[in-house]
C-alpha positions in Angstrom: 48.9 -15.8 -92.5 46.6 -13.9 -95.0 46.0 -15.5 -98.1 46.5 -14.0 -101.3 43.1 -13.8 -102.0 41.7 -11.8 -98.9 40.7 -8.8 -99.1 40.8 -5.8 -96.9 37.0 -6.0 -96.2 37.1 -9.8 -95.3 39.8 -9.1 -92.5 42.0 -6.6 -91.1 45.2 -5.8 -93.0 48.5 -7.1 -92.1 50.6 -5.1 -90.7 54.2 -5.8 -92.7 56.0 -3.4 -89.8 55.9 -6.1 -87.2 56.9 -9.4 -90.0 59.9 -11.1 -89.6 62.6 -12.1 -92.3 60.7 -15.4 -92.5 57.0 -14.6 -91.4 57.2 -11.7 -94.3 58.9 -14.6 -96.8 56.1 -16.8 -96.3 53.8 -14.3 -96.7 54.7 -13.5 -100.2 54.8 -17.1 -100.5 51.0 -17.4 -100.0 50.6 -14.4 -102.3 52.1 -16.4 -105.0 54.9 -14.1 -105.1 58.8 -14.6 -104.9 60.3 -14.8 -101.6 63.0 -12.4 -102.3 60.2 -9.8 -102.3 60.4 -10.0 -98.4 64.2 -8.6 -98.7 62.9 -5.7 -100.4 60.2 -4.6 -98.2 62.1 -4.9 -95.0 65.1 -2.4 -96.2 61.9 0.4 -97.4 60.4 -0.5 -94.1 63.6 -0.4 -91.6 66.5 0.8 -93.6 63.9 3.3 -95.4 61.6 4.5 -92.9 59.1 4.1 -95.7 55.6 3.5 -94.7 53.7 4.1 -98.0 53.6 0.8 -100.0 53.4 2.8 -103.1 56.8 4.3 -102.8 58.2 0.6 -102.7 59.4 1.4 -105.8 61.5 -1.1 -106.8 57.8 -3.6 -106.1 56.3 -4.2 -109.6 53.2 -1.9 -110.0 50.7 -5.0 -109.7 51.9 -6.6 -107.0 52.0 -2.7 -104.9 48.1 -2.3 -105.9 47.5 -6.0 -104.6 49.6 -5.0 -101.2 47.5 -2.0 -100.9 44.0 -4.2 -100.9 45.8 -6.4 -97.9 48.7 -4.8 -96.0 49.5 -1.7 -94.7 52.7 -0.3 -92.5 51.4 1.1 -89.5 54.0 2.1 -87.0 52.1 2.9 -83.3 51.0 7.2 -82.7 53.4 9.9 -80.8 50.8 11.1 -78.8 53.8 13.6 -77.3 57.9 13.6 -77.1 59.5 15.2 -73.8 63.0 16.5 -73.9 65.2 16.2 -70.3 67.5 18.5 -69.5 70.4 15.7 -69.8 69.0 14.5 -73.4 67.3 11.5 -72.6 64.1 12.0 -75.0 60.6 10.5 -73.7 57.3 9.2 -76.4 54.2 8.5 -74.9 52.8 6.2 -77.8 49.5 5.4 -78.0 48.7 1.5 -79.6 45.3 -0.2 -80.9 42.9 0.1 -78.3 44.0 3.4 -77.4 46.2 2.1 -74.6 49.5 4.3 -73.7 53.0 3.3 -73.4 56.5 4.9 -73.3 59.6 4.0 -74.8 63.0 6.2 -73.5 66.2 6.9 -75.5 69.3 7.3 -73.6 72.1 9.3 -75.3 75.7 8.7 -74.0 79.0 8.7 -75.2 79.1 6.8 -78.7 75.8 5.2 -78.4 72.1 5.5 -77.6 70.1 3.3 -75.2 66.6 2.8 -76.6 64.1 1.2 -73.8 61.5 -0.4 -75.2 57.8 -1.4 -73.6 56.4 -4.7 -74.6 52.9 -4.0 -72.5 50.5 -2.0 -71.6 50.8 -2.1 -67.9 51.9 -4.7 -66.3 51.0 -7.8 -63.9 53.8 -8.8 -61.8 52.9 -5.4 -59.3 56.4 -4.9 -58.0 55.8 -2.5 -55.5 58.8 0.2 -56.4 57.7 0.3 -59.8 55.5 2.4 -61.1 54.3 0.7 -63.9 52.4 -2.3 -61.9 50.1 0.4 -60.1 48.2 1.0 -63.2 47.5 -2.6 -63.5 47.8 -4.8 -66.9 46.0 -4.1 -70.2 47.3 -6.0 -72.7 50.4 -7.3 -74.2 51.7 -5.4 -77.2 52.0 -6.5 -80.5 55.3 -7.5 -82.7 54.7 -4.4 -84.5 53.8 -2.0 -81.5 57.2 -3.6 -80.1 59.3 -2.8 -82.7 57.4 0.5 -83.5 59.2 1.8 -80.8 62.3 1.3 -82.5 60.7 2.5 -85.7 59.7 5.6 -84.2 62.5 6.5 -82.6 64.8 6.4 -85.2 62.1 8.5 -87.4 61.9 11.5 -84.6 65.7 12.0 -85.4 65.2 11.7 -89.1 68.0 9.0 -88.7 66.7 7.1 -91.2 67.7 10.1 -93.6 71.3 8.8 -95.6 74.4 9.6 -93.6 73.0 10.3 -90.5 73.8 7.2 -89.0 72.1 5.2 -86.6 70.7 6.5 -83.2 70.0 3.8 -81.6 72.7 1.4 -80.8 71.5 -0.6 -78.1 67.8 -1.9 -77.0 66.4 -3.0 -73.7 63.4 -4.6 -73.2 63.0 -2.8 -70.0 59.9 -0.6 -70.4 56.6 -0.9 -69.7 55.9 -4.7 -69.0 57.3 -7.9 -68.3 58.7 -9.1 -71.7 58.7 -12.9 -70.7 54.2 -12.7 -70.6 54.5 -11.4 -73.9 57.1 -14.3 -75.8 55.9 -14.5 -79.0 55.5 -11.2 -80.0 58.7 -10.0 -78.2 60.9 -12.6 -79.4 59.7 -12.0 -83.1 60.3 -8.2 -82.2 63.7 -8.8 -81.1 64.5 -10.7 -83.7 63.7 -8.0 -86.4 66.1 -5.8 -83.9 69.2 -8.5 -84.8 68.0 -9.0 -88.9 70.9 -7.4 -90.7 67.5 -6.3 -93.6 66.1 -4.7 -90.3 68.1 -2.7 -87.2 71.6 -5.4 -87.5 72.1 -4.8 -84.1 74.5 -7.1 -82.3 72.8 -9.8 -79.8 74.9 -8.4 -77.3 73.3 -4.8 -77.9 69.7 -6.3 -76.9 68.7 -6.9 -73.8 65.6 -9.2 -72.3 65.1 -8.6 -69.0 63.0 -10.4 -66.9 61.7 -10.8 -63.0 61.5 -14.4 -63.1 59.3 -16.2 -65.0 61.2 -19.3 -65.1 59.4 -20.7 -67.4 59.4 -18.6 -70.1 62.9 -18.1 -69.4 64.1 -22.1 -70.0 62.4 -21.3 -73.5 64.2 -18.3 -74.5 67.4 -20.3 -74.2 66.1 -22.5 -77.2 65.2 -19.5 -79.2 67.3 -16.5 -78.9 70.7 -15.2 -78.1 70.2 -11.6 -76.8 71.8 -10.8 -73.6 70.0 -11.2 -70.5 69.3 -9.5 -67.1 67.4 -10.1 -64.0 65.3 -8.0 -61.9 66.8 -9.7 -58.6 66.2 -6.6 -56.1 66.7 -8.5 -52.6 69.6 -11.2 -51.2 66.8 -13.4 -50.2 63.0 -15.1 -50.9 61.8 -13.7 -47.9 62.6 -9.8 -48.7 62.1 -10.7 -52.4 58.9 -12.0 -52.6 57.9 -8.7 -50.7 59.6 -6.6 -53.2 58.7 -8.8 -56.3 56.0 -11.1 -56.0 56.4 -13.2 -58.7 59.3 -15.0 -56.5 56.9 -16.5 -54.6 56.2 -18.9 -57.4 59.8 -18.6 -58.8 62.0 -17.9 -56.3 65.6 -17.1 -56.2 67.3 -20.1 -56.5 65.1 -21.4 -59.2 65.3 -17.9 -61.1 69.3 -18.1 -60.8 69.3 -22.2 -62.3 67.4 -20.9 -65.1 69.2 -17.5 -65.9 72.4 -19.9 -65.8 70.9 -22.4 -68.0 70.3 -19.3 -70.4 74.0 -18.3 -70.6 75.2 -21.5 -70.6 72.9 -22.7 -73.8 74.4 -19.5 -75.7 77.6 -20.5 -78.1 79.4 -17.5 -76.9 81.2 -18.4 -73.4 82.3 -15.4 -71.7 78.4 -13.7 -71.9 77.4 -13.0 -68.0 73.9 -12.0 -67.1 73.3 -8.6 -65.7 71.5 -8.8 -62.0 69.6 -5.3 -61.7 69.5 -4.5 -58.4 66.9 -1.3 -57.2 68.2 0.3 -53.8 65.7 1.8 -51.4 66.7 3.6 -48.1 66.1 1.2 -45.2 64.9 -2.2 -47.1 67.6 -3.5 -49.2 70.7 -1.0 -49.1 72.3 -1.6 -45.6 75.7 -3.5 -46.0 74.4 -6.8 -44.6 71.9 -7.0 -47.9 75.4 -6.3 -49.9 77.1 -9.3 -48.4 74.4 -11.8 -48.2 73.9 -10.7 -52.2 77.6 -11.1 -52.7 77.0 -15.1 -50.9 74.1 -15.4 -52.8 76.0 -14.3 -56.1 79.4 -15.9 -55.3 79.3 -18.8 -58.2 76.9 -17.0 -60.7 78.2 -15.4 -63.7 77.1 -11.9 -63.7 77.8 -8.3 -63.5 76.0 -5.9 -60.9 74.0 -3.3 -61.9 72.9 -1.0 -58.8 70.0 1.1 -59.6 69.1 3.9 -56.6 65.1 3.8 -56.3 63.5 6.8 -58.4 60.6 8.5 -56.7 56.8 8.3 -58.0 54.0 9.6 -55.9 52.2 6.8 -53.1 55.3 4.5 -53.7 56.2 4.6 -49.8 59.8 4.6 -50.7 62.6 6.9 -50.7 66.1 7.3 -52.4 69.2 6.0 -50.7 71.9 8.7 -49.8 74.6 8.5 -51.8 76.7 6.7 -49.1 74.5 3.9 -48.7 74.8 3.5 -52.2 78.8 3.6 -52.3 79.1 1.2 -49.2 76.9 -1.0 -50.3 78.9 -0.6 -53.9 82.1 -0.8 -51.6 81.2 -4.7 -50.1 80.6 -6.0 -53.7 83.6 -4.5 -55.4 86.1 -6.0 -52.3 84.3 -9.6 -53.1 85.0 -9.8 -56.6 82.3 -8.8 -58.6 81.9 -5.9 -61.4 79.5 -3.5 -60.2 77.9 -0.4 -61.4 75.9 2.2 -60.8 73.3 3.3 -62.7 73.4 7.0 -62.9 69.4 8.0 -62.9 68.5 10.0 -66.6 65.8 11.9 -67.4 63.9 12.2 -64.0 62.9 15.3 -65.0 60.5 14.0 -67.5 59.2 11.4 -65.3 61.5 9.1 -67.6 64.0 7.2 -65.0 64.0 3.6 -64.3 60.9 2.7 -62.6 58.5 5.6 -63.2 57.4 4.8 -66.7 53.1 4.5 -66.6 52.3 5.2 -69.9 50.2 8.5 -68.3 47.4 6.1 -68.4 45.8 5.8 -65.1 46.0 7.7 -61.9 48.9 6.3 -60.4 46.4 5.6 -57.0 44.0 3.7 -58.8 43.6 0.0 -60.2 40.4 -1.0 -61.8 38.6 -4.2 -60.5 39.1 -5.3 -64.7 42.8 -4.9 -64.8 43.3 -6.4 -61.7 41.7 -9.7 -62.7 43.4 -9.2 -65.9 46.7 -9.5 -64.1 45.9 -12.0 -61.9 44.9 -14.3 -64.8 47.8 -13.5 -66.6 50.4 -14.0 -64.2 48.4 -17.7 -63.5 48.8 -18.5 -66.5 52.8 -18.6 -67.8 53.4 -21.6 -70.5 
C-alpha cells in the first residue's frame, strides 16, 4: 500500500475506485489518517459517482490536497455504447495498456443483469466462444473490474438521487475466465456485496467458472457469491473437446469441487447453476440430455440451456428450436429445473459467447498471446 509520504512522481497513483472497505481503511491508516475516512470516500465514489477528489466535500481541505498528490479515481474509458433493438446496451471499454473489453447490461422485468469482463482475452480457448480466438492479454484489474459496474450505472445517470439502481444483478461472465484472475476479482466482487459500495445481495453475483478446480476449492474459503459452471458436454471425452481445460480438470473433479463450494456456504438451499451451450449436431441430441441428466442426478443444481450464438469461423451452428425443447423435454421429465436462456442483444454482437472486446481479427492469434495463454493456464495456484 502507498505510504503517506509518496508522492505522485515517486510512483503511480492509487487508484481508490478499485479499494475495498478494508484495503481503503488501511490505506488511510498508513496516511496517518482515521479509518472512518474510508466510509466516506466509498459512498462519493459508489453511492456518488464522484470521481473528483475535490468535491469530497465532507474530506477536510488538507487531507483532499494530500489525496490529490497520491490518489486519483480513474474508472476504465467508453470507447463506444451500442443499443439492441431488445435494450440490452453494449460498452466496448478500453483499460491501461489500451486493451478492449466489453461489459453487457441486460434489462428485464424488475431488474438488470450487468455482465462483467475480468480479462482481456482469454486462455482457456473454448472453441464456441468467441472470446478465446483473440487469445489472452492480461488480467484486469480490481478497479477495471468493478469499473464496469461504475460505468454502467453512470451511462444511465443512475447514480443521480431517486433514480434507483440499474443494475440489480452481476455476472462475472464476460470476457475471461474469472478463476485466472482471483485476487483482483474477488476484491472486485466484494466491493459489489459492500453495503458503502453496490449492497448487492450474494445471491445477485455470480462467479462462473470452466473448471479451474483449484481456484475454485479457494473461493469456498473466501466468498459467498453464487456459483455456475461452464459444463457444456455429458462427458470428458466431448468436454475436453469443447472445453479444454477439462483435460486437466475434468468432470468429475469439477463437480466435487463446485459441491464443496455450495456445501462450505452457510446458506443450505443455494444450488449451483450448470450452463450448458447447445450446438446442432455435438451436444443437443437427446442421448447428451440423458447421459447429462445421469451425470447430474445427485448434484445440486439448476440447468441453464444456452442455444450456441453465431460468430464468424466458429464452425458451429444454432440448434432448431426443437432440439432445444426435446432436449429441454428429457431434463424437465427427470427432475431437474431447467431453463432456457433466451439469446439478447445478438444484434450488437452482444449475446452469450460473442463478446471479443473488437480487439483482434476474430481469425487471428498472435504467436505472443498464444504463449501468454499457455503459460497462464500452466500455471493456476
Amino acid at each position: 500500500m502507498t505510504s503517506a509520504v509518496a508522492t505522485a512522481t515517486e510512483q503511480p497513483r492509487v487508484n481508490l475506485l478499485g479499494l475495498s472497505l478494508r484495503q481503503m481503511e488501511q490505506y488511510f491508516l498508513d496516511m496517518g489518517e482515521k479509518k472512518f475516512r474510508a466510509q466516506q470516500v466509498l459512498k462519493w465514489i459508489h453511492h456518488a459517482g464522484v470521481t473528483d477528489i475535490g468535491e469530497m466535500t465532507n474530506l477536510g481541505k488538507s487531507l483532499r490536497e494530500k489525496l490529490l498528490a497520491v490518489a486519483e479515481v480513474r474508472p476504465p474509458e467508453i470507447v463506444s455504447q451500442h443499443d439492441s433493438s431488445d435494450g440490452t446496451r453494449k460498452w466496448v471499454i478500453r483499460v491501461d495498456g489500451g486493451g478492449l473489453v466489453e461489459s453487457v447490461l441486460i434489462p428485464e422485468a424488475g431488474r438488470a443483469t450487468l455482465c462483467v469482463s475480468s480479462q482481456v482475452g482469454c486462455s482457456l480457448d473454448c472453441s464456441f466462444c468467441s472470446t478465446g480466438k483473440q487469445g489472452f492479454q492480461r488480467d484486469l484489474s480490481a478497479a477495471e473490474i468493478i469499473g464496469q459496474v461504475w460505468l454502467a450505472i453512470k451511462s444511465y445517470d443512475a447514480f443521480q438521487a431517486g433514480n434507483g439502481r440499474i443494475v440489480t444483478n452481476v455476472v462475472m461472465m464476460g470476457m475471461g475466465e474469472p478463476l485466472l484472475n482471483f485476487d483482483n476479482v474477488v476484491a472486485a466482487m466484494d466491493l459489489m456485496l459492500e453495503d458503502l459500495a453496490y449492497g448487492l445481495s450474494k445471491r445477485r453475483v455470480t462467479l462462473s467458472t470452466s473448471g479451474v478446480v483449484p481456484a475454485l476449492d479457494r473461493l469456498a474459503k473466501v466468498s459467498e457469491v453464487s456459483l455456475a459452471i461452464s459444463l457444456h458436454a455429458p462427458n470428458d471425452e466431448l468436454r475436453s473437446q469443447l472445453v479444454p481445460i477439462n483435460r486437466k480438470y475434468p468432470i468429475a473433479m469439477l463437480l466435487e469441487s463446485a459441491r464443496n463450494y455450495i456445501d462450505a456456504q452457510r446458506d443450505s438451499k443455494r444450488v449451483v447453476t450448470v450452463e450448458y451451450t447447445l450446438i446442432a449436431g455435438v451436444n443437443d441430441q437427446q442421448e447428451h440430455a440423458r447421459e447429462l441428466a445421469v451425470l447430474l442426478k445427485e448434484f445440486p443444481c439448476k440447468i441453464n440451456l444456452i442455444p450456441f450464438n453465431a460468430f464468424p469461423q466458429s464452425g458451429y451452428q444454432r440448434p432448431s428450436g426443437n432440439a432445444v425443447s426435446r432436449f429441454w423435454q428429457v431434463l424437465v421429465d427427470a427432475g431437474f429445473v431447467v431453463t432456457v436462456r433466451t439469446t439478447r442483444g445478438d444484434d450488437i454482437d452482444a449475446a452469450c459467447g460473442q463478446l471479443v472486446g473488437q480487439v483482434v481479427d476474430r481469425t487471428r492469434r498472435s504467436e505472443r498471446y498464444r504463449a501468454a495463454a499457455e503459460t497462464q493456464a500452466i500455471t493456476v495456484s
